[in-house]
Biopython code that builds the backbone (N, CA, C, O; Angstrom):
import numpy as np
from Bio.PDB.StructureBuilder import StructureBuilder

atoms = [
    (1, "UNK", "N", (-29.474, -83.095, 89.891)),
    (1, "UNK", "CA", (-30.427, -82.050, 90.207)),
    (1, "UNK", "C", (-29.867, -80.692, 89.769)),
    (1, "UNK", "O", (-30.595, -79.973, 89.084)),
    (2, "UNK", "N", (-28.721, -80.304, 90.080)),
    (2, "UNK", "CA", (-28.144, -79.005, 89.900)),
    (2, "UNK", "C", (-26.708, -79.740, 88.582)),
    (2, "UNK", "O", (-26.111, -80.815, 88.520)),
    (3, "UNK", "N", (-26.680, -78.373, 87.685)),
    (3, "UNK", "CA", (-26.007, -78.636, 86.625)),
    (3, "UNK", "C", (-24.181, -78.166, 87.432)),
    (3, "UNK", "O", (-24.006, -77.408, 88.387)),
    (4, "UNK", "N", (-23.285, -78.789, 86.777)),
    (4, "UNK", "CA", (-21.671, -77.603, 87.002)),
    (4, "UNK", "C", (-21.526, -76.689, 87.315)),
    (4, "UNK", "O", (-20.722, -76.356, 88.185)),
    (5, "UNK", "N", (-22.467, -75.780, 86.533)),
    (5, "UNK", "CA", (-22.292, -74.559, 86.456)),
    (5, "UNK", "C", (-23.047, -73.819, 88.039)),
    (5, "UNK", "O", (-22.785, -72.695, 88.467)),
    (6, "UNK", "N", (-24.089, -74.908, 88.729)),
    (6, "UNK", "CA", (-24.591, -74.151, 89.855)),
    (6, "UNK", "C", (-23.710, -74.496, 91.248)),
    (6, "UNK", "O", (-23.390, -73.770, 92.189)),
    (7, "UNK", "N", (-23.334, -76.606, 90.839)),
    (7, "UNK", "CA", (-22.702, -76.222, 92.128)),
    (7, "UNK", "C", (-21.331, -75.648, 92.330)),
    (7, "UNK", "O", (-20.842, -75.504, 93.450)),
    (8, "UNK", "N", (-20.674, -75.296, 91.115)),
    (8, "UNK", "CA", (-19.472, -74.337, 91.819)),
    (8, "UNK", "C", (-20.215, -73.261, 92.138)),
    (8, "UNK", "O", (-20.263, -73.060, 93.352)),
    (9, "UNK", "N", (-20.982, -72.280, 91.273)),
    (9, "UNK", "CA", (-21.201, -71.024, 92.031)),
    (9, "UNK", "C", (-21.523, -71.318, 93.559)),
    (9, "UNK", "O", (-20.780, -70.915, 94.453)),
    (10, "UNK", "N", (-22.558, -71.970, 93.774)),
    (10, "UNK", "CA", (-22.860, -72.514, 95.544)),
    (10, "UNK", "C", (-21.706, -72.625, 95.982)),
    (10, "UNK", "O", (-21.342, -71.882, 96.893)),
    (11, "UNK", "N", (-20.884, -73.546, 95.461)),
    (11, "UNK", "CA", (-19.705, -73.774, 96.553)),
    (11, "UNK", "C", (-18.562, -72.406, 96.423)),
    (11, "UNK", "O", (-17.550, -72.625, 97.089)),
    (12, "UNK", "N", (-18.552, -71.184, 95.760)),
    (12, "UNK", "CA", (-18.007, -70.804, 95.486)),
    (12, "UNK", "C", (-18.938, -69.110, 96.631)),
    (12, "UNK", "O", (-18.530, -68.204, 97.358)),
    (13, "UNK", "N", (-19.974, -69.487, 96.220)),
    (13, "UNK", "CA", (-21.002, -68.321, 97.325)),
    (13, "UNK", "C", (-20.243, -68.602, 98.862)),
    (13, "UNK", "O", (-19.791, -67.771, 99.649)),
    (14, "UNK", "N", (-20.298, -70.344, 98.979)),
    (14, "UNK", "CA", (-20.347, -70.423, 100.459)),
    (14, "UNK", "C", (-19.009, -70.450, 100.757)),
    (14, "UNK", "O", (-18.770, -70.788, 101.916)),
    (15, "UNK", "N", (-17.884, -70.149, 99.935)),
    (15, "UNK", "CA", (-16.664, -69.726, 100.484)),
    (15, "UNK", "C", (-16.281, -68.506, 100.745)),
    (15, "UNK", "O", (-15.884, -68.133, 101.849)),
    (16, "UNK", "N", (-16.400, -67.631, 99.486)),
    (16, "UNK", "CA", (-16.644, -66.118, 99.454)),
    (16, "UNK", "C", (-17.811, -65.466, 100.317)),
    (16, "UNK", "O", (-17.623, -64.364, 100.833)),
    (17, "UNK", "N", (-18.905, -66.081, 100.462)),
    (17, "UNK", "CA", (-20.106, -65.373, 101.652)),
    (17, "UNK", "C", (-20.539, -64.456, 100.717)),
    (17, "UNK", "O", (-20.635, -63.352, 101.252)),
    (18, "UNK", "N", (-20.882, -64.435, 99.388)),
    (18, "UNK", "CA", (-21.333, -63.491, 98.705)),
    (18, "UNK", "C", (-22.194, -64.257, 97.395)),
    (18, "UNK", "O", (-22.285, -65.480, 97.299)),
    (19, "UNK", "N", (-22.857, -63.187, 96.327)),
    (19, "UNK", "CA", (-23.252, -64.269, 95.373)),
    (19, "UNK", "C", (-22.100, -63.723, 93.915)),
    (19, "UNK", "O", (-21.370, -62.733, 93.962)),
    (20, "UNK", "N", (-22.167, -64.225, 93.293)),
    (20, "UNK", "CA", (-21.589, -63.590, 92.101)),
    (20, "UNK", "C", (-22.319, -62.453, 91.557)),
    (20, "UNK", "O", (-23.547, -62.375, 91.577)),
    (21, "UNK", "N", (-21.389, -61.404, 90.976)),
    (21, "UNK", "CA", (-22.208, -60.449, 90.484)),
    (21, "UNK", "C", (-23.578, -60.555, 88.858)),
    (21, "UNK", "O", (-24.456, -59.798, 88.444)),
    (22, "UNK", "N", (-23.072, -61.839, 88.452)),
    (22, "UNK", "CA", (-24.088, -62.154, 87.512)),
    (22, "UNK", "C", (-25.532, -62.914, 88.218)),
    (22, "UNK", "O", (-26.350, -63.407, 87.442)),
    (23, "UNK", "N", (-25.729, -62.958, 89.433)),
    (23, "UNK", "CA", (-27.120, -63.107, 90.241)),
    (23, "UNK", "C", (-27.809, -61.672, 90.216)),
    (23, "UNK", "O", (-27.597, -60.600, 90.783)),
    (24, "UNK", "N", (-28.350, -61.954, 89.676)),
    (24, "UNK", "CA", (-29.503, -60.759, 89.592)),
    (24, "UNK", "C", (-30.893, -61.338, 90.971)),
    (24, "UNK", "O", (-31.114, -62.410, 91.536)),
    (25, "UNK", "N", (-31.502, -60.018, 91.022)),
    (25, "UNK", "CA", (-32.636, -60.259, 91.463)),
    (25, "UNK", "C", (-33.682, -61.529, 90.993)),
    (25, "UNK", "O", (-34.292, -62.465, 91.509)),
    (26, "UNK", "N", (-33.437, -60.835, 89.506)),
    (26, "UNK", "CA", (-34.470, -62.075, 88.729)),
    (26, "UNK", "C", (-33.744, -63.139, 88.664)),
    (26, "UNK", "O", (-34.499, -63.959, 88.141)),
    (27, "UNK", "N", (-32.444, -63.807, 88.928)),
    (27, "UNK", "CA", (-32.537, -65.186, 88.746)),
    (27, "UNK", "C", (-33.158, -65.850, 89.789)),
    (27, "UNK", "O", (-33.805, -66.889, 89.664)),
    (28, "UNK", "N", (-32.897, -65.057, 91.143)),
    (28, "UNK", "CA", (-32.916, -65.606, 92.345)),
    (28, "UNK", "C", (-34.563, -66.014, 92.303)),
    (28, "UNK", "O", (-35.002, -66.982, 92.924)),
    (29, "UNK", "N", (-35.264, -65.266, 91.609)),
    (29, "UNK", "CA", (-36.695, -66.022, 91.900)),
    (29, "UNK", "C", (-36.873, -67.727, 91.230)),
    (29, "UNK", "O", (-37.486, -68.710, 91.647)),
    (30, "UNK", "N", (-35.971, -67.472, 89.953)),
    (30, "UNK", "CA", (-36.042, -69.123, 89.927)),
    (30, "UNK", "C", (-35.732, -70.048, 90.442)),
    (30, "UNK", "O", (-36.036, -71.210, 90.169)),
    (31, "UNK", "N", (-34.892, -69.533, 91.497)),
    (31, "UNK", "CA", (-34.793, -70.286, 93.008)),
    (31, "UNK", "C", (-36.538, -70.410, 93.477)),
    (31, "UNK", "O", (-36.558, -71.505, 94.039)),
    (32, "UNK", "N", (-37.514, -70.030, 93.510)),
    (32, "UNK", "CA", (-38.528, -70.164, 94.528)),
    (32, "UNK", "C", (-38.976, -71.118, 94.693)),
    (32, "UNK", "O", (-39.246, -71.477, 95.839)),
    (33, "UNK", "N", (-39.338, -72.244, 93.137)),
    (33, "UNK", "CA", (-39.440, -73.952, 93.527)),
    (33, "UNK", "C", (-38.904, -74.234, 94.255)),
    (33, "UNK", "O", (-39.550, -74.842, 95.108)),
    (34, "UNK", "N", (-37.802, -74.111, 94.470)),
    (34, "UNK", "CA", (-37.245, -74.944, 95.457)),
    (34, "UNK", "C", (-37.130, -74.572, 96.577)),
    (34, "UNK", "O", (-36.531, -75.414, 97.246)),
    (35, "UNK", "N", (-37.521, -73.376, 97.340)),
    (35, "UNK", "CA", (-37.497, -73.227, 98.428)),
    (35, "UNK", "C", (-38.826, -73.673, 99.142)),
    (35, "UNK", "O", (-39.169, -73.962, 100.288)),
    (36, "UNK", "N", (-39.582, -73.559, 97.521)),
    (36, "UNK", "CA", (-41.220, -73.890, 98.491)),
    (36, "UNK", "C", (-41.399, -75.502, 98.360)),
    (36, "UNK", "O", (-42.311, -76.172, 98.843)),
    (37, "UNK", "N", (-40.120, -76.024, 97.460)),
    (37, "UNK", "CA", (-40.166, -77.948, 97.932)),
    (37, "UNK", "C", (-40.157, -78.172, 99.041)),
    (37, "UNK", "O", (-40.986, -78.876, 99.617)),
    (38, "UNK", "N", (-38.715, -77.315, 99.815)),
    (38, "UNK", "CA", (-38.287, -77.380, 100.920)),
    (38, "UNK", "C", (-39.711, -77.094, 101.956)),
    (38, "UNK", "O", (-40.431, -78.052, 102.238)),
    (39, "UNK", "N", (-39.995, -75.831, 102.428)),
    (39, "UNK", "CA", (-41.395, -75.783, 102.976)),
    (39, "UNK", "C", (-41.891, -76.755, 102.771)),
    (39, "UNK", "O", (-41.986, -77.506, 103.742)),
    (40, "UNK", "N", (-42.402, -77.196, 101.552)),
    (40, "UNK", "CA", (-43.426, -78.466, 101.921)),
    (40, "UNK", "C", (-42.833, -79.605, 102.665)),
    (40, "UNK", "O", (-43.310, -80.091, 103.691)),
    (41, "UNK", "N", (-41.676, -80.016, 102.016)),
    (41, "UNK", "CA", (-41.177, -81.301, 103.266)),
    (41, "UNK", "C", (-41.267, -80.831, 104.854)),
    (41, "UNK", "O", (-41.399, -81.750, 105.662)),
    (42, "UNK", "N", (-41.211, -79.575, 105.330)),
    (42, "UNK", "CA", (-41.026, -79.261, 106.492)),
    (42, "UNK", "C", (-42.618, -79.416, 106.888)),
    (42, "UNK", "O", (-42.956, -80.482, 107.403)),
    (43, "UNK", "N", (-43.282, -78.731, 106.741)),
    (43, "UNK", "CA", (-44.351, -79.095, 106.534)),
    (43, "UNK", "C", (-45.098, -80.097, 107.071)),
    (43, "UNK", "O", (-45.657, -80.167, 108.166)),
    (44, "UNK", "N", (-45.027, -81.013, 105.987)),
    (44, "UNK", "CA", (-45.271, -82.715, 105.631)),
    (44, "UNK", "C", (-44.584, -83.218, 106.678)),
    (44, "UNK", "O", (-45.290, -83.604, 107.609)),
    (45, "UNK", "N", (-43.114, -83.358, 106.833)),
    (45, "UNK", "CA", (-42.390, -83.776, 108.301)),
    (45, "UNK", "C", (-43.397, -83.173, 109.778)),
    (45, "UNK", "O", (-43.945, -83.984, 110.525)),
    (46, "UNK", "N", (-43.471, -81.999, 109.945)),
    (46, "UNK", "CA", (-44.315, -81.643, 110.880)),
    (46, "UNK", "C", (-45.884, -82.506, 111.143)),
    (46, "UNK", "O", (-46.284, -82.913, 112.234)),
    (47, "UNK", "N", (-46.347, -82.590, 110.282)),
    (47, "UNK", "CA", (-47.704, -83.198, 110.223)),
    (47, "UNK", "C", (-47.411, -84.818, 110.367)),
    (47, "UNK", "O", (-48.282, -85.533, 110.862)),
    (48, "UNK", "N", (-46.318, -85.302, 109.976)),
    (48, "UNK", "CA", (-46.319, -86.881, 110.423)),
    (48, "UNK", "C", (-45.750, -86.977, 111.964)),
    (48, "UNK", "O", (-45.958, -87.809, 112.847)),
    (49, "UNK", "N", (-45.364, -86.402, 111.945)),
    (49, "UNK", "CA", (-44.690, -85.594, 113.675)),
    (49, "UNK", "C", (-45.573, -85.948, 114.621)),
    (49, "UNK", "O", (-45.303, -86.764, 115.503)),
    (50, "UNK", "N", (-46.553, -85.431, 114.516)),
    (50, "UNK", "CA", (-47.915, -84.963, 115.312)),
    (50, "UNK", "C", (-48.445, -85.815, 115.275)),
    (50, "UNK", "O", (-49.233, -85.873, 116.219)),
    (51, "UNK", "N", (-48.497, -86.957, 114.396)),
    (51, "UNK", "CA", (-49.639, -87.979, 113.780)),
    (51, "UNK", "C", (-49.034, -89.306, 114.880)),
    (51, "UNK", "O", (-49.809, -89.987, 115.551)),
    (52, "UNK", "N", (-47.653, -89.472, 114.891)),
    (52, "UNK", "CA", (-46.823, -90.440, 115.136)),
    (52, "UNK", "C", (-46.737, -90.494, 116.844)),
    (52, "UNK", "O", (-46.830, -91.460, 117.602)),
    (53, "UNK", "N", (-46.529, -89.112, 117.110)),
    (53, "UNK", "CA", (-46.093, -89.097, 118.890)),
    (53, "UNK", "C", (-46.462, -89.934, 119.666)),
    (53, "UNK", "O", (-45.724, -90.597, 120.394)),
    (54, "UNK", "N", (-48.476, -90.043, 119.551)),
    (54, "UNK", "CA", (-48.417, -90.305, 120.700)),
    (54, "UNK", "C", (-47.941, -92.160, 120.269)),
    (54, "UNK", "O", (-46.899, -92.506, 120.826)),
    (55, "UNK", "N", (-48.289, -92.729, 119.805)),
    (55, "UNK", "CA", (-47.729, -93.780, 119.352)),
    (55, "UNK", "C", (-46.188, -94.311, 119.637)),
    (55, "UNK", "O", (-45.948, -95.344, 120.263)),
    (56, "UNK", "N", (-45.247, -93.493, 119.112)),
    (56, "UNK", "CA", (-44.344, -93.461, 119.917)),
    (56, "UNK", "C", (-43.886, -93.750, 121.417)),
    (56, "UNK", "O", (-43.036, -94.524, 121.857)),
    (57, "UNK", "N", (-44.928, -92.667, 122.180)),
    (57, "UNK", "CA", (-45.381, -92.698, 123.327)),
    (57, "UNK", "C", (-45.337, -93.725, 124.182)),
    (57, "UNK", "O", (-44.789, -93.767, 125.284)),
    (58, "UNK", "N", (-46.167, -94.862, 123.408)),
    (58, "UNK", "CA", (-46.511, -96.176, 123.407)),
    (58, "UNK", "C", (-45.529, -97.432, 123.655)),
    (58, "UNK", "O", (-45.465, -98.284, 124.541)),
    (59, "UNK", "N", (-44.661, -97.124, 122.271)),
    (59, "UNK", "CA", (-44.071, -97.899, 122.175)),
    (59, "UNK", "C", (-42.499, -97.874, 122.636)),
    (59, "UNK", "O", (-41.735, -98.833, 122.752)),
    (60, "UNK", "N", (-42.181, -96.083, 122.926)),
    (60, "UNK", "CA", (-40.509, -96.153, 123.688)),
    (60, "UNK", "C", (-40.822, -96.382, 125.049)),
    (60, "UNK", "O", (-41.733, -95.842, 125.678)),
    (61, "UNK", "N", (-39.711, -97.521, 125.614)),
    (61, "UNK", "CA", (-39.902, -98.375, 126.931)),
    (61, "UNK", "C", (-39.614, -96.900, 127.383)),
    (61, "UNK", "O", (-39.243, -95.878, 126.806)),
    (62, "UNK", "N", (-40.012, -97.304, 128.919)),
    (62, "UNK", "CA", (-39.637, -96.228, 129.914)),
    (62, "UNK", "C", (-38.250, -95.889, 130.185)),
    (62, "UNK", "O", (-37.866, -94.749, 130.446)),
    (63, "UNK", "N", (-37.398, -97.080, 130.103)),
    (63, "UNK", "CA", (-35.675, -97.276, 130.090)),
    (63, "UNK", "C", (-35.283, -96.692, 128.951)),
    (63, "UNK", "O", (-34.081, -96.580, 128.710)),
    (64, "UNK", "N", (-36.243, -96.235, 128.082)),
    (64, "UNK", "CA", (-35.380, -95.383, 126.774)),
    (64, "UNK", "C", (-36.255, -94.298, 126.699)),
    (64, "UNK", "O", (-36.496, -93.985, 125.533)),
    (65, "UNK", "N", (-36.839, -93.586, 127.586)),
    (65, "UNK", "CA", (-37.273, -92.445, 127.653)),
    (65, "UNK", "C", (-37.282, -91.473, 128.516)),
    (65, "UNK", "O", (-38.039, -90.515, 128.678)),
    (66, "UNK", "N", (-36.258, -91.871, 129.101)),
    (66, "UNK", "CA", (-35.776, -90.876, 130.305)),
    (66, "UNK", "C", (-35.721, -89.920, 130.186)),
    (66, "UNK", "O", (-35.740, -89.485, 129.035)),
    (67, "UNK", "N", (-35.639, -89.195, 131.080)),
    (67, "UNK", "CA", (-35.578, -87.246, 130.808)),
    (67, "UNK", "C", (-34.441, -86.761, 130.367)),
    (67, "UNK", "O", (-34.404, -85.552, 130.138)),
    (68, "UNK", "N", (-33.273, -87.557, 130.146)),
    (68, "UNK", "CA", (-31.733, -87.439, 130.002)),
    (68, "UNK", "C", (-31.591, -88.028, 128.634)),
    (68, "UNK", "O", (-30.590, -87.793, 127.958)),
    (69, "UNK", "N", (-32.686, -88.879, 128.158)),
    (69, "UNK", "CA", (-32.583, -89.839, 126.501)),
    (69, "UNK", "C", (-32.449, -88.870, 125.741)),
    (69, "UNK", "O", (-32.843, -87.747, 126.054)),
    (70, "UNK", "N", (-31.767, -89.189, 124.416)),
    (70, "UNK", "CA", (-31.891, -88.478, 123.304)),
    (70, "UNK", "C", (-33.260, -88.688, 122.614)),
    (70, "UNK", "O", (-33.468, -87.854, 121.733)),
    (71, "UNK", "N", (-34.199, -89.554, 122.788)),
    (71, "UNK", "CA", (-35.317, -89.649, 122.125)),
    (71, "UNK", "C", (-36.570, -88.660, 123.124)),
    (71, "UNK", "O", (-37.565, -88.109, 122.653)),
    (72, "UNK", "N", (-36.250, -88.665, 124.208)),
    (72, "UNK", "CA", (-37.461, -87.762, 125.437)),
    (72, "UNK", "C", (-37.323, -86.455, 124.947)),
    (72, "UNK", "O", (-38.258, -85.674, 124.769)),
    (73, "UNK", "N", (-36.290, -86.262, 124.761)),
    (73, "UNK", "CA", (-35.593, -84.863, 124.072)),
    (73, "UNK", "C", (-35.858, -84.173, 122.885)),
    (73, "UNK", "O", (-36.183, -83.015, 122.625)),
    (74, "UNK", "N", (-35.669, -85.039, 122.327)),
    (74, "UNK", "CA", (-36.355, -84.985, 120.455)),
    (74, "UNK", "C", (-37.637, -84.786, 120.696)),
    (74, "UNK", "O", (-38.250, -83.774, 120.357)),
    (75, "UNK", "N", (-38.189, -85.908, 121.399)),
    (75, "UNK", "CA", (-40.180, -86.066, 121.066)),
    (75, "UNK", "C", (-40.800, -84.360, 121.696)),
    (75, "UNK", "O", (-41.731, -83.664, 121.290)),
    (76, "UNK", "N", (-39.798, -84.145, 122.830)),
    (76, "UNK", "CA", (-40.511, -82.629, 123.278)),
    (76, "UNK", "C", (-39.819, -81.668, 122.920)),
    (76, "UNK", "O", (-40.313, -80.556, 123.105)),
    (77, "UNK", "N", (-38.509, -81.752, 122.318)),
    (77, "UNK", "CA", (-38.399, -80.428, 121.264)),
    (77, "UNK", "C", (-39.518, -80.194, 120.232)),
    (77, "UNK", "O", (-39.972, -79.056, 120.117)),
    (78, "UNK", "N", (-39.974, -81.169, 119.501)),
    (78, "UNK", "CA", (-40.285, -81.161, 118.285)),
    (78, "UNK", "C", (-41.734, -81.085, 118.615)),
    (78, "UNK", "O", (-42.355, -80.228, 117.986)),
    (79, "UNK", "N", (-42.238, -81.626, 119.259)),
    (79, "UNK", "CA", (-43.944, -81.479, 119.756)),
    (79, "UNK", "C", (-44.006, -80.188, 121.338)),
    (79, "UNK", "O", (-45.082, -79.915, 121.870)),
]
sb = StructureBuilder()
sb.init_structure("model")
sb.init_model(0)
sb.init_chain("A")
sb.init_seg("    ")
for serial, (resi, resn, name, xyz) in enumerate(atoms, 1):
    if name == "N":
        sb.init_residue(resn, " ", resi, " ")
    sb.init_atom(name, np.array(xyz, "f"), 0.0, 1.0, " ", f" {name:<3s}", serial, name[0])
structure = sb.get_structure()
């Protein structure tokens, strides 16, 4: 997906906490595909979310949905 040349700079941003001085404004927009891939999976994840719950609902026993479960937890963070 990403060539040599991007993931050292990345790994090289996320050590230093900075970008290189050859990032311009304008490259960074050719970043925007991919931030708006990202959005859409979030998105798309959200909407199967919603679709799935109550189903879920259904099908996690009561012994695995306790108020203390990691799944009771998840289903009402996320909804």
């Amino acid at each position: 997906m990403f060539g040599q040349e991007h993931t050292t700079m990345i790994h090289e941003s996320v050590i230093s906490r900075s970008l290189p001085p050859e990032v311009t404004t304008g490259s960074l927009i050719n970043w925007l595909s991919i931030i708006l891939l990202n959005l859409n999976y979030k998105i798309f994840a959200k909407a199967l979310q919603l679709q799935i719950q109550p189903i879920l609902m259904n099908i996690i026993s009561m012994d695995q949905s306790t108020r203390q479960s990691f799944l009771h937890t998840r289903i009402n963070s996320i909804g």
